[in-house]
TINU-922109 format. One line per 8 residues: number of its first residue (from 1); their letters; for each residue x, y, z of C-alpha. Coordinates in nm, 3 decimals. Example, Ala and Ser with C-alpha at 12.3 -4.5 7.8 and 13.67 -1.06 7.14 Angstrom:
BEGIN
1	AS	1.230 -0.450 0.780 ~ 1.367 -0.106 0.714
//
This chain:
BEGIN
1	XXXXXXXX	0.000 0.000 0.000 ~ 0.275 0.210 0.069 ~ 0.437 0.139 -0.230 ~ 0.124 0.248 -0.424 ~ 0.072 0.560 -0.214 ~ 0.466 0.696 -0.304 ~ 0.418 0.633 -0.670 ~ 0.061 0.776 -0.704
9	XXXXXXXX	-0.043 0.442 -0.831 ~ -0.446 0.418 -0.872 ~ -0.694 0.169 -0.924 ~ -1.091 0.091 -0.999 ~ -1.206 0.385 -1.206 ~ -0.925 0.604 -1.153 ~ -0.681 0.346 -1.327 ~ -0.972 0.315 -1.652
17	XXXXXXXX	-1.022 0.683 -1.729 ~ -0.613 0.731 -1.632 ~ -0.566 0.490 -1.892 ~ -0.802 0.612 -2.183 ~ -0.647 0.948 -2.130 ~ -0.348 0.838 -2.189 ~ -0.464 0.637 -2.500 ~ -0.593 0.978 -2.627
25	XXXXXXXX	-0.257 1.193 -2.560 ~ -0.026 0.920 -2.679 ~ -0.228 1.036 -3.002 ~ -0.217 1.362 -3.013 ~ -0.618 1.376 -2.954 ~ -0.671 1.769 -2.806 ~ -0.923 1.703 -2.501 ~ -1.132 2.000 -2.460
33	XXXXXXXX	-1.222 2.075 -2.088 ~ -1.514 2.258 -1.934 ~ -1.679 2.263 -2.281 ~ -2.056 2.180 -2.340 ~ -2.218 2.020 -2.623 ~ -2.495 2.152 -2.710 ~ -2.626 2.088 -3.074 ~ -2.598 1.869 -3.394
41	XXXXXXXX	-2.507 2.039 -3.732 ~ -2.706 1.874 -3.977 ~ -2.583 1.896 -4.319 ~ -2.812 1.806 -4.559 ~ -2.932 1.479 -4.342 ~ -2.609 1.409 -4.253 ~ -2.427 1.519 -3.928 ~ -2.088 1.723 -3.965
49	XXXXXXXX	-2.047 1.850 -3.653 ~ -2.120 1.989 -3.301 ~ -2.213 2.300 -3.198 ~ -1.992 2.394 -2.837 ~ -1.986 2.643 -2.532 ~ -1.674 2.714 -2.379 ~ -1.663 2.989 -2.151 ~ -1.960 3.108 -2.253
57	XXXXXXXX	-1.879 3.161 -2.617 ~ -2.038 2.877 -2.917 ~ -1.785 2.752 -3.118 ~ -1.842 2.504 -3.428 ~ -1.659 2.162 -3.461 ~ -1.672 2.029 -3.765 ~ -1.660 1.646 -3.806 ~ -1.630 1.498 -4.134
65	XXXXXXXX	-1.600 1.085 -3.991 ~ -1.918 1.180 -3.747 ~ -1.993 1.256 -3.436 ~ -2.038 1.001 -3.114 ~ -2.238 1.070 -2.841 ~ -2.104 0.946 -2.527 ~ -2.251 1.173 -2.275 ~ -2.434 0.963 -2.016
73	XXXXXXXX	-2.798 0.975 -1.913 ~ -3.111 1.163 -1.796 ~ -3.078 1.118 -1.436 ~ -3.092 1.492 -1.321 ~ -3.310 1.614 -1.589 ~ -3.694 1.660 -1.430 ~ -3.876 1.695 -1.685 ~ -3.726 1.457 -1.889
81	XXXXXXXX	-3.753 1.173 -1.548 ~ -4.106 1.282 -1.496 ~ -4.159 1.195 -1.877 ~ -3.965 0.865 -1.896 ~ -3.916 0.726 -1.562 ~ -4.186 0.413 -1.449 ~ -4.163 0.547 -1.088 ~ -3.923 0.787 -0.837
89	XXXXXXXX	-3.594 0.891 -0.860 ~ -3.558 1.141 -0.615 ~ -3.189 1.047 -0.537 ~ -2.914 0.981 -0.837 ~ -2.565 0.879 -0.706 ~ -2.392 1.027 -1.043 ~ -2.272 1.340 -1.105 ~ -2.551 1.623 -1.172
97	XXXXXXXX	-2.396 1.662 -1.505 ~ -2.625 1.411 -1.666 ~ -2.878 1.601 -1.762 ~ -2.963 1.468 -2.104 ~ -2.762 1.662 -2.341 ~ -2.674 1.365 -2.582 ~ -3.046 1.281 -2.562 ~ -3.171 1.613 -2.678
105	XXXXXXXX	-2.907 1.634 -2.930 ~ -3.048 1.275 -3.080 ~ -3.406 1.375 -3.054 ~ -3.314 1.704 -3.264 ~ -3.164 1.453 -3.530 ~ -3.516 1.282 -3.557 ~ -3.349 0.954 -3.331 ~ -3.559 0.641 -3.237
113	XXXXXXXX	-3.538 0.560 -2.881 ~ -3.567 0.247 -2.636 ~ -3.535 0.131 -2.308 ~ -3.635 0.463 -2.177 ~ -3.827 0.365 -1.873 ~ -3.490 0.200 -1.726 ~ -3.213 0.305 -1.492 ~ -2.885 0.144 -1.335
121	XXXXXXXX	-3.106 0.155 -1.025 ~ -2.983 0.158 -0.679 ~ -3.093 0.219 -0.350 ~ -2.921 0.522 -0.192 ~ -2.887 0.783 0.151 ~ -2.775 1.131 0.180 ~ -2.531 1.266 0.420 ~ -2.628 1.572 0.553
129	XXXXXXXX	-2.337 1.812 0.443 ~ -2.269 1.584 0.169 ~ -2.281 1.818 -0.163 ~ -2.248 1.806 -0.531 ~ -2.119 2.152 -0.736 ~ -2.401 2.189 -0.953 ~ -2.235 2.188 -1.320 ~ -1.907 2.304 -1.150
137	XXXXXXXX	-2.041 2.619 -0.949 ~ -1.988 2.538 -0.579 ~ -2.273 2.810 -0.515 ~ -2.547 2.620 -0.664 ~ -2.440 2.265 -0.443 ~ -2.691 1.972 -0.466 ~ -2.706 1.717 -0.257 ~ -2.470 1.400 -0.327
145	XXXXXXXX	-2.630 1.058 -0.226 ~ -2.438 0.744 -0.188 ~ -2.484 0.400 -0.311 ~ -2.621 0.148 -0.039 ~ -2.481 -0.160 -0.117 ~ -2.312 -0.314 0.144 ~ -2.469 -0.198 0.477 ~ -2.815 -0.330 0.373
153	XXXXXXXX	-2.652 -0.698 0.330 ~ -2.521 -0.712 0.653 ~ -2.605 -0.926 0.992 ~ -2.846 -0.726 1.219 ~ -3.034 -0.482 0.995 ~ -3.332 -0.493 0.845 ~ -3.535 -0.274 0.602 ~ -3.910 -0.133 0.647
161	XXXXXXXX	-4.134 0.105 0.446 ~ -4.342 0.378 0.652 ~ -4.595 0.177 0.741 ~ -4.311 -0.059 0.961 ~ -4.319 -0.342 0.708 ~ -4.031 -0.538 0.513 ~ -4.096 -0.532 0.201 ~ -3.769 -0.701 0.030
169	XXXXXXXX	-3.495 -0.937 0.018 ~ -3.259 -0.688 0.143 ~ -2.930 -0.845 -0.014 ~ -3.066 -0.900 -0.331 ~ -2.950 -0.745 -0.644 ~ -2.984 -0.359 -0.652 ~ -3.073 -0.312 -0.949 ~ -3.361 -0.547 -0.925
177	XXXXXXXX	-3.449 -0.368 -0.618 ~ -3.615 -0.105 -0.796 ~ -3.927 -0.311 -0.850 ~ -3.979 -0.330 -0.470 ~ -3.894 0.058 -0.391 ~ -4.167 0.126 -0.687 ~ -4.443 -0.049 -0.602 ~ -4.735 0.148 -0.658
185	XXXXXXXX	-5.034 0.167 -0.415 ~ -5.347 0.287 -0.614 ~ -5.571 0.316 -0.323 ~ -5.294 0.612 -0.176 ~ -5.193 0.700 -0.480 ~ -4.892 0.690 -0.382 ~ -4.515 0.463 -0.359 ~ -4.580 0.325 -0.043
193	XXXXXXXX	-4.227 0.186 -0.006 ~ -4.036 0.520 -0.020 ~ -3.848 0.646 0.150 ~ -3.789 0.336 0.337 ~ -3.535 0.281 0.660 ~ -3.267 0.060 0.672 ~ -3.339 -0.027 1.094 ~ -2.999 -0.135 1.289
201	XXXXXXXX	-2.928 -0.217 1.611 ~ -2.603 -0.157 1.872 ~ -2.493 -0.526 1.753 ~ -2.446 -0.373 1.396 ~ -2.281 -0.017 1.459 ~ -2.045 -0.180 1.692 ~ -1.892 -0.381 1.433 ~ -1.977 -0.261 1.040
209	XXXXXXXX	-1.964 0.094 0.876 ~ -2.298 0.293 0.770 ~ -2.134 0.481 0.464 ~ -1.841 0.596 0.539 ~ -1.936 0.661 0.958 ~ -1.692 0.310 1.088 ~ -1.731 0.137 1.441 ~ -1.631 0.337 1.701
217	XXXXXXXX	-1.715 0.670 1.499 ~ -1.913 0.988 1.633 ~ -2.271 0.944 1.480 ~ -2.374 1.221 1.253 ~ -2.727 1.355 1.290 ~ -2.835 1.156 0.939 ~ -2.809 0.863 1.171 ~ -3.127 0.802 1.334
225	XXXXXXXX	-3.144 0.722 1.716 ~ -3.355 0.529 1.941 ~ -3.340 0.398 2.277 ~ -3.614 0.163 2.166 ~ -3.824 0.031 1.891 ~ -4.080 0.267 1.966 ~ -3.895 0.564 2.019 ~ -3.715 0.521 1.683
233	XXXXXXXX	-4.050 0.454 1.518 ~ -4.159 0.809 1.695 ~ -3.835 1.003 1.535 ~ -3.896 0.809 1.179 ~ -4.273 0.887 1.151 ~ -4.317 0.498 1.139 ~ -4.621 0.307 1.322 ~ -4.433 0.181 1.634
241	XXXXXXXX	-4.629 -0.112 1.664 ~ -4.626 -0.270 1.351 ~ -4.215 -0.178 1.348 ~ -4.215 -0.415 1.655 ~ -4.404 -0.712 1.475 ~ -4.204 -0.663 1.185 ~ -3.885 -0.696 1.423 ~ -3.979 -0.952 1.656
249	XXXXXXXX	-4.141 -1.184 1.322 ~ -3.731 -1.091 1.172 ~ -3.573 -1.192 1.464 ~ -3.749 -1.517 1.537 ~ -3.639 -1.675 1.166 ~ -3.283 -1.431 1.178 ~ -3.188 -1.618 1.506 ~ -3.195 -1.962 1.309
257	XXXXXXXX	-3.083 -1.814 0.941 ~ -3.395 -1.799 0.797 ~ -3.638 -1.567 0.605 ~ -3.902 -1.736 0.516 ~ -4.103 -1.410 0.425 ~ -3.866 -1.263 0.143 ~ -3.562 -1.546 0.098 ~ -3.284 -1.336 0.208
265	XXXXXXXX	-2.959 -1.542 0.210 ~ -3.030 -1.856 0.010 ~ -2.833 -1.706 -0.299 ~ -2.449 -1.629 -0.334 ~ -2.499 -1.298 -0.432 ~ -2.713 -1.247 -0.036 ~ -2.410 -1.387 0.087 ~ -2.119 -1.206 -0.099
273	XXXXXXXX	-2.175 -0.884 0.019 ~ -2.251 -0.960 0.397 ~ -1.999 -1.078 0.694 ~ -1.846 -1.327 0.528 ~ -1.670 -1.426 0.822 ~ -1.989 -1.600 0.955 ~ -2.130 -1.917 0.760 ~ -2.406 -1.998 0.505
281	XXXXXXXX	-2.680 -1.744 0.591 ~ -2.593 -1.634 0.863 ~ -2.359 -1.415 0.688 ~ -2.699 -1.183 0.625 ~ -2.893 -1.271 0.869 ~ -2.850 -1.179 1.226 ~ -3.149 -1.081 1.512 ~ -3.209 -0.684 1.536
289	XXXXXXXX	-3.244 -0.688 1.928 ~ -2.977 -0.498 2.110 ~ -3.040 -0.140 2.185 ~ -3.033 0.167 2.138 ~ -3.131 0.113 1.756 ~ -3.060 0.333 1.493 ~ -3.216 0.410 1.146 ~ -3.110 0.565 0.790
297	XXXXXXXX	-3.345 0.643 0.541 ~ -3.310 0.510 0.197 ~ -3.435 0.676 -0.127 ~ -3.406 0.524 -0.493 ~ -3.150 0.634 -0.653 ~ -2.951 0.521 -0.989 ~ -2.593 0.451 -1.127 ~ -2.742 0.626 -1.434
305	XXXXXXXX	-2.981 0.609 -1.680 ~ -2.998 0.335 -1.959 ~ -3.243 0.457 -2.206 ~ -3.153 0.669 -2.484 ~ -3.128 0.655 -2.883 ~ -3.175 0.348 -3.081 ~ -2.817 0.190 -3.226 ~ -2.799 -0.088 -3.456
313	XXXXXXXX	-2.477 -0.347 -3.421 ~ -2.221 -0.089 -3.578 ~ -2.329 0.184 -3.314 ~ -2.494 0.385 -3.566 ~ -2.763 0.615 -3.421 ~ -3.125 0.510 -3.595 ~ -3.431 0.738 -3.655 ~ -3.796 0.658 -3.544
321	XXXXXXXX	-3.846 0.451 -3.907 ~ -3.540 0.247 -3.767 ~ -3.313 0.398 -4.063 ~ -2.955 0.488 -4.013 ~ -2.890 0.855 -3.929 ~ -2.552 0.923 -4.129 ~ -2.262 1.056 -3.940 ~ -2.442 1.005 -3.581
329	XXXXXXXX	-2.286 0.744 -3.367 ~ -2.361 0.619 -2.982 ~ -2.189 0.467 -2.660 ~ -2.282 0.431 -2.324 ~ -2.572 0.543 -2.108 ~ -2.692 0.792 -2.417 ~ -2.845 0.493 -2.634 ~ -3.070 0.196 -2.569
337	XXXXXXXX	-2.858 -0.029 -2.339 ~ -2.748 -0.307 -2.566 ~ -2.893 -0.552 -2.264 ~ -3.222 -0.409 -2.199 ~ -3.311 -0.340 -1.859 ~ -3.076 -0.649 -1.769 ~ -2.824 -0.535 -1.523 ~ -2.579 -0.835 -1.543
345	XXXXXXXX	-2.291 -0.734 -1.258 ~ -2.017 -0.565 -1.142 ~ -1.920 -0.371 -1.501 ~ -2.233 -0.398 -1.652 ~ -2.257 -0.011 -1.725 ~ -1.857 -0.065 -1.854 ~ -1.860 -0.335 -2.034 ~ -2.146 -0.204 -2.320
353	XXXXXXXX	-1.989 0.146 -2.285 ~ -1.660 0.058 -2.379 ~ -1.779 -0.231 -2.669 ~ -1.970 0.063 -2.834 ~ -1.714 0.344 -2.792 ~ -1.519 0.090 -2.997 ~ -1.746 0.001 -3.194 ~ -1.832 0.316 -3.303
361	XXXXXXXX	-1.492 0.457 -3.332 ~ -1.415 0.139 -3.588 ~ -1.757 0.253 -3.805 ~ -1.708 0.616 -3.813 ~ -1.305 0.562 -3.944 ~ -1.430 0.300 -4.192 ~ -1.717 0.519 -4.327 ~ -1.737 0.685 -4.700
369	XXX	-1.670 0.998 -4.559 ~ -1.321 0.855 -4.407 ~ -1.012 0.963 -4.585
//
């Protein structure tokens, strides 16, 4: 660790984008920073450019191969959500640069679209204090939420809706997840399962993080407190008595392993996230008994986006007759994800981004226009 710390050595998503850069220099490809997209030029049906702010002035690129959109999804876009989205998203864990640029660009050019009702989905809190610079300017901060992944998978939680009731496998996939968090309740008109509350008790902050808050930590006012079941329910706004049932009902099948109610920890994937150091189930399931007991609340959020313009296999942009729109190319959470809503694992926003970056690259070099 050391040794990576004294030569500035990085991994995960540092190490990918450190290395594409580097692709791009090693080429003498100019990288234009803190510039905004913000139009097609359409040349006689064909696309030969991009219209660009930089420091507040338009300037005109000119691009006789084609242009690729690569510019991510939709996610912090209302009006575009409220149009697209099959339920909430009140809480994106991506930058608030998505904003559907690339998508408005593609619906100028007359594009097709698909998948649009679909997101990397994934459940999420916010950190008090915890900001976002809105497009860069630290006076307009949003607020930043944070993947839940981990903390919901492990021994001695649970989660509940506002009504006190589990309504989930709590370790299973995240993505999936989204069909539980967007369950629609027609006689409230209303998403009765958000926000919900991920419910732990002393058992669990003792020994696993919440975020970044670790064991032995000063708890920040995000994290909810109780001396009891009921007096957490009180803070939360949750019906205290139905939080106990829900509990005691938990703890009763936890104690031996079990959920018979939602499944939780008969798959790998339950398991592979939780406390691994504890066998079989066990490694998810634990009772939620010892106080004081504590309480985050959970909102659905997403990775990004996955719907966008319709590509064919070459990563050529199609229209709404499913023709090809010359010069327009697409990678990444702009188009129709290549697998549907599918979310297949760890990568599975990478993975299709990078194919069709590729893939598109190849086409636009190999087109008639190419010298």
């Amino acid at each position: 660790m050391q040794r990576r710390i004294d030569g500035d050595l990085r991994g995960w998503g540092q190490a990918l984008i450190g290395r594409l850069l580097k692709a791009c220099l090693d080429r003498d490809i100019e990288l234009l920073l803190e510039t905004s997209a913000r139009a097609l030029i359409n040349t006689e049906g064909r696309i030969t450019g991009v219209t660009v702010t930089k420091d507040g002035v338009d300037q005109t690129i000119h691009a006789e191969r084609g242009v690729v959109l690569a510019t991510g999804g939709f996610e912090w876009d209302e009006a575009l959500k409220t149009t697209f989205m099959r339920g909430p998203l009140t809480a994106p864990a991506s930058p608030p640069t998505n904003t559907g640029d690339g998508l408005k660009m593609a619906l100028s050019a007359g594009a097709g679209l698909g998948n649009m009702t679909s997101a990397w989905w994934i459940p999420t809190l916010s950190m008090s204090g915890h900001k976002w610079p809105e497009n860069g300017a630290p006076q307009k901060e949003v607020q930043r939420s944070l993947p839940v992944l981990i903390e919901r998978t492990l021994p001695h939680s649970l989660m509940v809706n506002r009504q006190g009731k589990r309504f989930c496998n709590e370790a299973n996939n995240y993505s999936a997840l989204a069909g539980a968090f967007q369950s629609f309740d027609p006689a409230t008109y209303d998403y009765h399962n958000l926000p919900a509350y991920l419910i732990m008790d002393s058992q669990y902050v003792g020994r696993y993080p919440i975020a970044s808050v670790m064991p032995g930590d000063p708890l920040p006012d995000w994290i909810i407190q109780g001396a009891d079941l009921p007096s957490l329910a009180s803070t939360l706004g949750v019906d205290a008595e139905q939080l106990e049932a829900t509990v005691f009902t938990f703890n009763t099948h936890a104690a031996d392993a079990k959920d018979p109610d939602f499944g939780r920890g008969e798959s790998a994937y339950d398991r592979f996230y939780g406390d691994r150091s504890r066998p079989g189930a066990a490694a998810t399931l634990g009772p939620v008994e010892v106080g004081p007991f504590y309480a985050v609340e959970i909102n659905m959020g997403a990775l990004g986006t996955n719907g966008g313009a319709k590509t064919n296999g070459t990563a050529q942009v199609l229209d709404v007759h499913g023709e090809v729109i010359p010069g327009l190319y697409g990678a990444g959470n702009v188009i129709s994800n290549p697998t549907g809503s599918v979310y297949a694992g760890a990568g599975g926003t990478l993975g299709p981004t990078l194919t069709f970056g590729y893939i598109a690259g190849k086409s636009a070099a190999q087109s008639e226009n190419a010298e």
